[in-house]
N, C-alpha and C positions, 0 to 999 in steps of 0.2 A: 504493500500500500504506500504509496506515496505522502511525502510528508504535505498535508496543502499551506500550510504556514509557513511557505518560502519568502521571510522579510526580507531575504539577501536581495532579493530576486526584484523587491517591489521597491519603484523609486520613492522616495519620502516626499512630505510635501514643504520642499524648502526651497533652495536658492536658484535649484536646479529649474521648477519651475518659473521661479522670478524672470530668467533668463533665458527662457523657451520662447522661440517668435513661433511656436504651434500651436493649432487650437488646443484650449485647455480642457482635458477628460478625467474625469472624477468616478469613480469605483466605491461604493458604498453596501456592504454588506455583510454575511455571516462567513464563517469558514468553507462553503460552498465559493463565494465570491473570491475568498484569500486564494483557493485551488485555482480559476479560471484566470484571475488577475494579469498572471508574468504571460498569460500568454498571448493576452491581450493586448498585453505592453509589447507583447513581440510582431504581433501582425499587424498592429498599425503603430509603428516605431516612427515611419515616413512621412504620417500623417497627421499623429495628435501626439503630446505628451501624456501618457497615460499613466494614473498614479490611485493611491487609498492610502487610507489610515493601515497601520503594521498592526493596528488591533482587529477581533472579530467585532463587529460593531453590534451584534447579539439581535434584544428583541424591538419591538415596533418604539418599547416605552423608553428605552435608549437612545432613540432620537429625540426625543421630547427635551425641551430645556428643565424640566424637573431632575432632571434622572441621568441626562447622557454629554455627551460631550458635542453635538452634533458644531454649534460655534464651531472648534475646534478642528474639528474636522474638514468643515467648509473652508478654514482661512478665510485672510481680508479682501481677494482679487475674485472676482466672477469668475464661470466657470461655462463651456460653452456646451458640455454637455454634461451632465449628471446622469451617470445606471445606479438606481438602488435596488435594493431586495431586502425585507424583511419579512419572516413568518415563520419557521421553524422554531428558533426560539420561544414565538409566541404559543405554540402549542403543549410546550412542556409542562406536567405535572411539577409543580415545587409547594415545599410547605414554606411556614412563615418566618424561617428563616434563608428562605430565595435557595435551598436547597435543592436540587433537581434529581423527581423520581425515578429509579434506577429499574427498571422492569425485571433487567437479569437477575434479581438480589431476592424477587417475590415468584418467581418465573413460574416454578414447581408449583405454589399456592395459587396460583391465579389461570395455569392453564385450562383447569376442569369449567370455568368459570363462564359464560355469554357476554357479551357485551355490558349488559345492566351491571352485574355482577362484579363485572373487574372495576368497572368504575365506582360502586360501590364501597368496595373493597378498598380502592387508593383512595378515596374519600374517608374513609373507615381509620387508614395510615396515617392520616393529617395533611395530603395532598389538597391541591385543587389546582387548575387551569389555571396557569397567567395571565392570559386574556382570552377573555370573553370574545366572539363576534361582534357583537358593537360596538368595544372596547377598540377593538383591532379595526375596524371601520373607519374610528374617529379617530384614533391615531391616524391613520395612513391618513387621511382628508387634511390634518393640522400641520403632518411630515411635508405631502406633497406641494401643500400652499408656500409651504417656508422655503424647501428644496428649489418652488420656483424664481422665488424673489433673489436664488443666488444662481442659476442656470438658465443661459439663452434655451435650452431644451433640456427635463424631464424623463426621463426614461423610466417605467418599474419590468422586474425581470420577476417575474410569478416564484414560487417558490419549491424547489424542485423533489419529487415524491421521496420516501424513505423506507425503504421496504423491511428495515429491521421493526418499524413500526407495525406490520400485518395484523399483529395481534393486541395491537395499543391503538395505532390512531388512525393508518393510510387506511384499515380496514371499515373506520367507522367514516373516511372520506373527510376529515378533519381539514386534511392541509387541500384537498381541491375544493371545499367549500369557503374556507378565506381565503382561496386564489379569486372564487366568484364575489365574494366580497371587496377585494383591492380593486378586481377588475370594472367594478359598479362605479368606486369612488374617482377610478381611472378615467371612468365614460364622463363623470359628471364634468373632474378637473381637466381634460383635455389632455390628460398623459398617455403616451403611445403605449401600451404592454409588451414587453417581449416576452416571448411564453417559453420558459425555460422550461416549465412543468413537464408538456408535453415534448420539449427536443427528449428529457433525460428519461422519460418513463420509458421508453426499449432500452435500458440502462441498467437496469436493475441488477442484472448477473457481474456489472462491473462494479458495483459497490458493495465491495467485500464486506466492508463493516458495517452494513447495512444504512450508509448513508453517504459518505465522501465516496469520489470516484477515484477512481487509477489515472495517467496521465491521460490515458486514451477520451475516459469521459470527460475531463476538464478540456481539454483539447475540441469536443465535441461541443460542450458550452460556451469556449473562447468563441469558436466560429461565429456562435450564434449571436453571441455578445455583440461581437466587433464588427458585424453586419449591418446591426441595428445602432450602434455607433456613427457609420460609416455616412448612414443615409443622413446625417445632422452635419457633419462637420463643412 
């Protein structure tokens, strides 16, 4: 498995870009996006400066100025295209210590179990959902308003399936029901979608650990990425 936290790999956002006469490309999202990133930086090297944060930037409420660093993120110079993605994160069980529910740890106890049941049961543990669907709605609608006022173009890249999840969430259609939810607030705000969801779902046999790809699938979402990139610049 490849490591996807290649910070060597990923230009910072410092002086380098101060001194770039290329348009400016911004990468915003979870360890998904840190794996697609260098390669994106590599196939339009000629075209844009393309850069992120060396952090995963996690869940929706991590952009928010409560909670996250997005300022920070953004810098002080506009930006001519912005790709985000967030919702993975947003799905996770955690209790109220932001602890994140470990399914392997209950595996045995929870297999015999239905749907109702498992959920039950990690509610029963002290779990609950991160965010809600309206929660994740209103974020992304407050994300995208802000992302716009620092990006001549907007881009959201759906959030792409998890198949160690079968028995936890892809099966209950979790993460392609808040992909229809971004995609709503996408229609309203005028943000184009790239639909990573569907590039990586024939993917599935390459993420070993049932979530991160190999290079071959990050390679597969670079492409997609840097298409939808391409058409703005």
């Amino acid at each position: 498995m490849m490591d996807w936290e290649q910070k060597d790999l990923i230009r910072k956002m410092d002086g380098e870009a101060a001194e770039s006469a290329l348009p400016r490309v911004l990468i915003l999202g979870d360890s998904i996006s840190l794996g697609y990133t260098p390669f994106v930086v590599e196939l339009l090297k000629d075209k844009a400066f393309v850069t992120r944060p060396a952090e995963n930037c996690g869940p929706s409420e991590f952009y928010l100025e409560a909670r996250g660093k997005v300022q920070q993120w953004l810098g002080e110079r506009p930006w001519d295209v912005i790709h985000v993605n967030f919702g993975i994160w947003d799905h996770h069980f955690i209790n109220d210590k932001e602890e994140i529910f470990l399914y392997e740890q209950h595996a045995e106890e929870m297999e015999p179990l239905d749907y109702q049941g498992r959920l039950e049961r990690i509610h029963k543990l002290g779990y609950h959902g991160r965010t809600s669907a309206e929660a994740y709605g209103e974020n992304t609608r407050e994300i995208l308003t802000n992302l716009k006022r620092h990006g001549t173009q907007v881009i959201f890249g759906t959030s792409t399936p998890v198949p160690a999840y079968g028995v936890r969430y892809d099966a209950w259609n979790w993460i392609a029901d808040y992909n229809d939810v971004a995609r709503a607030v996408c229609k309203e705000l005028e943000v184009p979608v790239n639909d990573l969801y569907a590039v990586a779902l024939p993917l599935a046999a390459d993420q070993k650990d049932g979530c991160h790809f190999s290079e071959v699938g990050y390679r597969k979402l670079a492409d997609t990425v840097s298409e939808a990139i391409n058409r703005y610049l």
